[in-house]
Legacy VTK file of the C-alpha trace (Angstrom):
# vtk DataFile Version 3.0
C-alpha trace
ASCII
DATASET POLYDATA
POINTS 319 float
-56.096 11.934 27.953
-58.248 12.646 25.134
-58.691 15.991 23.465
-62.004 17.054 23.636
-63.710 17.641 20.145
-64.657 20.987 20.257
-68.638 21.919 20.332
-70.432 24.135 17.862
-71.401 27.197 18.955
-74.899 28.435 18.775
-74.571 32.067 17.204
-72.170 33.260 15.356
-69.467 35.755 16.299
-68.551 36.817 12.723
-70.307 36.673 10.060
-69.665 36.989 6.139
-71.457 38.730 3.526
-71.182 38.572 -0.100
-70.827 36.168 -3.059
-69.770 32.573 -3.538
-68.209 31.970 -6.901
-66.670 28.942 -8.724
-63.329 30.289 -9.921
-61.375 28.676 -13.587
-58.094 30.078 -12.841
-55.089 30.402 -15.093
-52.024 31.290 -13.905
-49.064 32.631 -15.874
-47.087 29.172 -15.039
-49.221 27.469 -17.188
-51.469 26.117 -14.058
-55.083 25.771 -14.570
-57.830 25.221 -11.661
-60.926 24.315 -12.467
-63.849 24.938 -9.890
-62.265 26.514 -7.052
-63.626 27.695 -4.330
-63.674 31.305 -4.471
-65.566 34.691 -3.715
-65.409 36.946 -1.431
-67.898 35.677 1.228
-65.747 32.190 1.570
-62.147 33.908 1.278
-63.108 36.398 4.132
-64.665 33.859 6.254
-61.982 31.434 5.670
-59.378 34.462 7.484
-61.720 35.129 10.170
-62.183 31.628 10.963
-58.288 31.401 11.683
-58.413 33.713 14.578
-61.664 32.437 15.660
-61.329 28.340 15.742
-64.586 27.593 17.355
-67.105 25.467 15.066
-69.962 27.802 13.790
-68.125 30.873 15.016
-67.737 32.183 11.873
-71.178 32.585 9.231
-72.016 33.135 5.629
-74.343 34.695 3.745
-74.923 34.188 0.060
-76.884 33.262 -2.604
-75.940 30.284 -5.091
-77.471 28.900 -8.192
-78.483 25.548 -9.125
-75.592 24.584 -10.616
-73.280 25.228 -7.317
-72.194 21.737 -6.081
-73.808 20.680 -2.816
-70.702 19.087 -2.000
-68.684 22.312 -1.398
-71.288 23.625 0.667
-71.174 20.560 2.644
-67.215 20.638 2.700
-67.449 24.407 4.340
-69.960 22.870 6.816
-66.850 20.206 7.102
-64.237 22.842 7.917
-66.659 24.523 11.002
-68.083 27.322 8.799
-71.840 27.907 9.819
-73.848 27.765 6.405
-77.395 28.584 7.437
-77.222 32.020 5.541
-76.169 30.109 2.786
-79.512 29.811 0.128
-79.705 28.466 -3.104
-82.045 30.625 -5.794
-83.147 29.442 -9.308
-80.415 32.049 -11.360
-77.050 30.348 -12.770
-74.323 30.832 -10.161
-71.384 33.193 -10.928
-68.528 31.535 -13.025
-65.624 33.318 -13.689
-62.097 32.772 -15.620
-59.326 34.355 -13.395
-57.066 35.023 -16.606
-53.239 36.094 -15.152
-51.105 37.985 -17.132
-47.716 40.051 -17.221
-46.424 42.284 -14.521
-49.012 40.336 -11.671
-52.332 42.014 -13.888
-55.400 39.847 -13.650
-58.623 39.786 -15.931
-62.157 38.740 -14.885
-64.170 37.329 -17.405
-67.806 35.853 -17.137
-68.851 32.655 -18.325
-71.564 33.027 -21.032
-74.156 31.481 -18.838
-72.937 32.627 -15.368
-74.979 34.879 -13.060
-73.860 37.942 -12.652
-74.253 41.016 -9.719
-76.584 42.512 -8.730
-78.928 39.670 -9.140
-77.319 37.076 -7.093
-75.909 39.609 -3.954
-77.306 38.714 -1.019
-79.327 41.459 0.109
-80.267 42.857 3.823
-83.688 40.107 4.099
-80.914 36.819 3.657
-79.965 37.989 7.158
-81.143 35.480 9.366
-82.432 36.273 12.756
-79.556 33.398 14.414
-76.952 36.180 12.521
-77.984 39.568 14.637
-76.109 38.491 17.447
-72.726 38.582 15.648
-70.266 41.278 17.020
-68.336 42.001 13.530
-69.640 41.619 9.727
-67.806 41.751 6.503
-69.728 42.870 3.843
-67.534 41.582 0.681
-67.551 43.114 -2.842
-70.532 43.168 -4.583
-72.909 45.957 -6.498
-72.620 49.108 -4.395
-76.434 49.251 -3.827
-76.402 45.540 -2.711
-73.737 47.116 0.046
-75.554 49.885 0.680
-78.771 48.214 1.477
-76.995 45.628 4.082
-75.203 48.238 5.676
-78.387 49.973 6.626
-79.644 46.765 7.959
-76.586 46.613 10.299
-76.452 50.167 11.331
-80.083 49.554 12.382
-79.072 46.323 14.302
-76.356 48.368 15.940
-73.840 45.632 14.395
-70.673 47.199 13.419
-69.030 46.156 9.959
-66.019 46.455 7.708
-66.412 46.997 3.913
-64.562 45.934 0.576
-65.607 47.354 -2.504
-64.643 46.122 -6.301
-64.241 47.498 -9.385
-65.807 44.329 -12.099
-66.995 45.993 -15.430
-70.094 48.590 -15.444
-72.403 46.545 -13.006
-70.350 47.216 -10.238
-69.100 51.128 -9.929
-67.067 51.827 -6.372
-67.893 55.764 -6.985
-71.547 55.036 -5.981
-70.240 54.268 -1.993
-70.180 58.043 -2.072
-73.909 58.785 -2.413
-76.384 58.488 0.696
-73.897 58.492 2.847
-72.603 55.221 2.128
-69.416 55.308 4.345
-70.799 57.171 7.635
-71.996 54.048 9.530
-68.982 51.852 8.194
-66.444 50.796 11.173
-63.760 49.696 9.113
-62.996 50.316 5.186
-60.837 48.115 3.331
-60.440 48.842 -0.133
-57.654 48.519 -2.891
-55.438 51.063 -3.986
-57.385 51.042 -7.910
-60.481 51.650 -6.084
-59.287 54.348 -3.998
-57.891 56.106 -7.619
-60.921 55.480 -8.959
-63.282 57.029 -6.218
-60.636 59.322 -5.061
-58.422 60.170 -8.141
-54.402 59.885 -7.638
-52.687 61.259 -4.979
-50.452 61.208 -2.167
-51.219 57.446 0.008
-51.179 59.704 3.572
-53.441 62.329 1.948
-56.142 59.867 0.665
-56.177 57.826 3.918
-57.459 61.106 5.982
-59.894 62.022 3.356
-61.235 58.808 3.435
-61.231 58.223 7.051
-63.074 61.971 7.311
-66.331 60.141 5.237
-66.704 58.340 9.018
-64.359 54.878 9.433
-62.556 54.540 11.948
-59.984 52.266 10.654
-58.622 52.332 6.779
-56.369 50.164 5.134
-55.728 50.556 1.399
-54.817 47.036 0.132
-51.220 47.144 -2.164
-50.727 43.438 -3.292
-47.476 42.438 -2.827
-46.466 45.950 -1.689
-48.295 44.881 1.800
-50.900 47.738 2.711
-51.041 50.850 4.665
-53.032 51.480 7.940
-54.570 54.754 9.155
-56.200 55.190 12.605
-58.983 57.536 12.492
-58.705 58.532 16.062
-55.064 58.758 16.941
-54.443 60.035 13.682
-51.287 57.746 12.820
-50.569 56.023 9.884
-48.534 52.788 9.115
-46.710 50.917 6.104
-47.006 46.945 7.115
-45.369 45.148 4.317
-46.444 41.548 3.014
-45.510 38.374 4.844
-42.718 36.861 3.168
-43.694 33.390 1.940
-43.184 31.135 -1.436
-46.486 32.548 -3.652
-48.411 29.801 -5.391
-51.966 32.022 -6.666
-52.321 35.504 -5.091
-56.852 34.888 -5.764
-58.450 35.829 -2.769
-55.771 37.389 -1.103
-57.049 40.944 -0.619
-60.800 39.550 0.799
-58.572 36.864 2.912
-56.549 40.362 4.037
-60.193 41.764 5.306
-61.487 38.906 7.000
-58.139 39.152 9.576
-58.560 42.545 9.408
-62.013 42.222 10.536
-61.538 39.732 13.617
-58.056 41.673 14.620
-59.991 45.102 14.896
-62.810 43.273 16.649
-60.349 41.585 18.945
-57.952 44.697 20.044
-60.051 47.551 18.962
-56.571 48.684 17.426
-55.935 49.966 13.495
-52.418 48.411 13.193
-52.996 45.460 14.988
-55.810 44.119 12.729
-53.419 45.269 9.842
-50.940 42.470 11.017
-54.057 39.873 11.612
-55.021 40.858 8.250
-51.728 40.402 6.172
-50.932 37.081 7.925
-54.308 35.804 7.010
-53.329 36.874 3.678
-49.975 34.959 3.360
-52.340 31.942 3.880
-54.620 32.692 1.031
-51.525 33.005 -1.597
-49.834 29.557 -0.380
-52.796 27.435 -2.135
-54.865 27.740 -4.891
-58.691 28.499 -3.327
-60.380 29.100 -0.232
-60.743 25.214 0.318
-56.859 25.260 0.560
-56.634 28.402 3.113
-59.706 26.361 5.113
-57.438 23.141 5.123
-54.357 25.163 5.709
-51.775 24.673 9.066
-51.717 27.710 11.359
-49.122 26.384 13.629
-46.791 29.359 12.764
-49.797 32.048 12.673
-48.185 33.148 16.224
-44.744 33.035 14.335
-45.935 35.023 11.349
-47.697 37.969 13.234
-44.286 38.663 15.259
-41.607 38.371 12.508
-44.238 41.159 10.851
-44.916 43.556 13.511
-40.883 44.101 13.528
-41.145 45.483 9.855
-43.777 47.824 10.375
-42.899 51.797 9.901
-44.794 54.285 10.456
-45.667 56.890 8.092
-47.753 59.697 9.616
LINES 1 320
319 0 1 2 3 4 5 6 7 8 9 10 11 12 13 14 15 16 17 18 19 20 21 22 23 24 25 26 27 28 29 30 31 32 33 34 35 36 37 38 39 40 41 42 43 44 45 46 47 48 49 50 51 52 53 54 55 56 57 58 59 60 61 62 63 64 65 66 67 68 69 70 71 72 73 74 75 76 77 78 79 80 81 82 83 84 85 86 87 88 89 90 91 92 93 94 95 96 97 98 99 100 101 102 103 104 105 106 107 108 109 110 111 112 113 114 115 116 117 118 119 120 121 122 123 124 125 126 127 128 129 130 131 132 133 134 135 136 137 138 139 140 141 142 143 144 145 146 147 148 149 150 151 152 153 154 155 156 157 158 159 160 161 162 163 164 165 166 167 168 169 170 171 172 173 174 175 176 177 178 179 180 181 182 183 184 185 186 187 188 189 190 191 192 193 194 195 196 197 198 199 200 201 202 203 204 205 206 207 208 209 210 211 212 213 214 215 216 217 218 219 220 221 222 223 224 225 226 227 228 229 230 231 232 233 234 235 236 237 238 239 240 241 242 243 244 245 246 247 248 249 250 251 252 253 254 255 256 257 258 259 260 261 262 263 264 265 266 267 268 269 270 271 272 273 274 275 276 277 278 279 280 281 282 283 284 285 286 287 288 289 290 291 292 293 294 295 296 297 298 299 300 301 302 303 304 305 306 307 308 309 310 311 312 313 314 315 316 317 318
């Protein structure tokens, strides 16, 4: 008998938010990709479409330039991603080198002519009405006050979200999440461990994870690269070390906003810190095996099942 092809949904569940950039990457190997899919919006949607197959189940929202190629759009529309939020606006899209270097540091550099944040964030109006029905949002890296203006727009729409922040020269300052309140309405926070020194200054991992999880999420994770991450549930109080999936590393780009979009559909799914921890770190071990987003979208999940349970045995706690 047949398999039945699978129908597209007519809302979707999840939804990204953020920005769609064509990545020139080159990696300390000598390896250079030109074009590649990347940004935030695609790499998180990407990891929540793994845990949530359906066609159209999982939504973007961006802006893109001119210049963006119609063809990758059309190639996300390919691999089930709904791009209705997706709009094109008359500023040059972002262009960035991904520049590798010693001891796994990366530079960011802009093209001359590429756009640049705040201009080309997606703000709370690219929200589409079809988009208010979604039970979870990501709202990816961008200019705090881009962030800060969408999450209002959820909060009013009762939709609850999980946040990533960024630190990418002077346009785009993580500290700023700290005025008007800008982490009492957010669900889940998801940030790095440099923009947690940044924000929070250096100290003890268990310490920062309650002060953070005091400015009102109820789930943290602080994102450690190949050191895996740690969890903190605001509720029970508990705090866990889950370690990175152990698989061959081709290009680590995307891997933290690949890590929030599991994150994302695992919280929404079991309502449980640690859990979406584990849905997060597997959907990162996807993101490093190929070299953009198109890869991860292309990518066989056959052992996702596989992954998740050789992980969860690793996991200590640490508070």
């Amino acid at each position: 008998m047949a398999a039945q092809k699978k129908t597209k949904t007519d809302f979707p569940r999840y939804f990204t938010i953020g920005n769609i950039t064509l990545d020139d990457i080159v990696l300390r190997d000598g390896t250079v990709r030109f074009g590649a899919f990347g940004g935030g919006a695609i790499y998180s949607a990407a990891a929540a479409k793994m845990w949530s197959s359906e066609p159209g189940s999982v939504g973007v929202i961006s802006l893109i330039g001119p210049d963006y190629p119609q063809e990758n759009i059309l190639k996300l529309e390919g691999a089930g991603l709904d791009i209705d939020g997706i709009k094109r606006v008359d500023l040059p899209n972002i262009r960035v080198w991904l520049l590798y270097e010693e001891n796994k540091k990366r530079q960011i550099v802009f093209h001359i002519d590429s756009g640049r944040s705040p201009e080309l964030d997606p703000k709370s109006g690219e929200i589409i009405y079809k988009y208010l029905g979604a039970s979870f949002v990501h709202v990816a890296p961008m200019a705090v006050s881009s962030q800060v203006d969408i999450m209002h727009r959820l909060h009013e729409k009762d939709i609850p979200f999980s946040l990533d922040l960024a630190i990418v020269g002077e346009e785009v300052n993580p500290k700023e999440i700290l005025a008007d309140d800008g982490l009492k309405y957010c669900r889940v926070f998801l940030p790095s461990l440099q923009e947690v020194q940044a924000i929070w200054g250096n100290q003890q991992v268990e310490k920062a994870l309650k002060e953070i999880a005091k400015c009102g999420p109820r789930a943290v994770a602080i994102k450690m690269g190949d050191q895996g991450s740690f969890v903190f549930d605001a509720f029970s109080q508990k705090g866990f070390h889950v370690p990175a999936a152990s698989v061959d590393v081709v290009d680590t780009t995307g891997a933290g906003d690949a890590f929030c979009g599991g994150f994302m559909v695992g919280y929404h799914l079991t309502g449980d810190a640690l859990e979406a921890g584990l849905y997060g770190t597997v959907s990162a071990s996807y993101a490093i095996q190929g070299y953009s987003a198109w890869d991860m979208l292309q990518a066989d999940y056959s052992d996702v099942h596989q992954r998740l349970n050789q992980l969860r045995s690793k996991v200590s706690q640490i508070i």
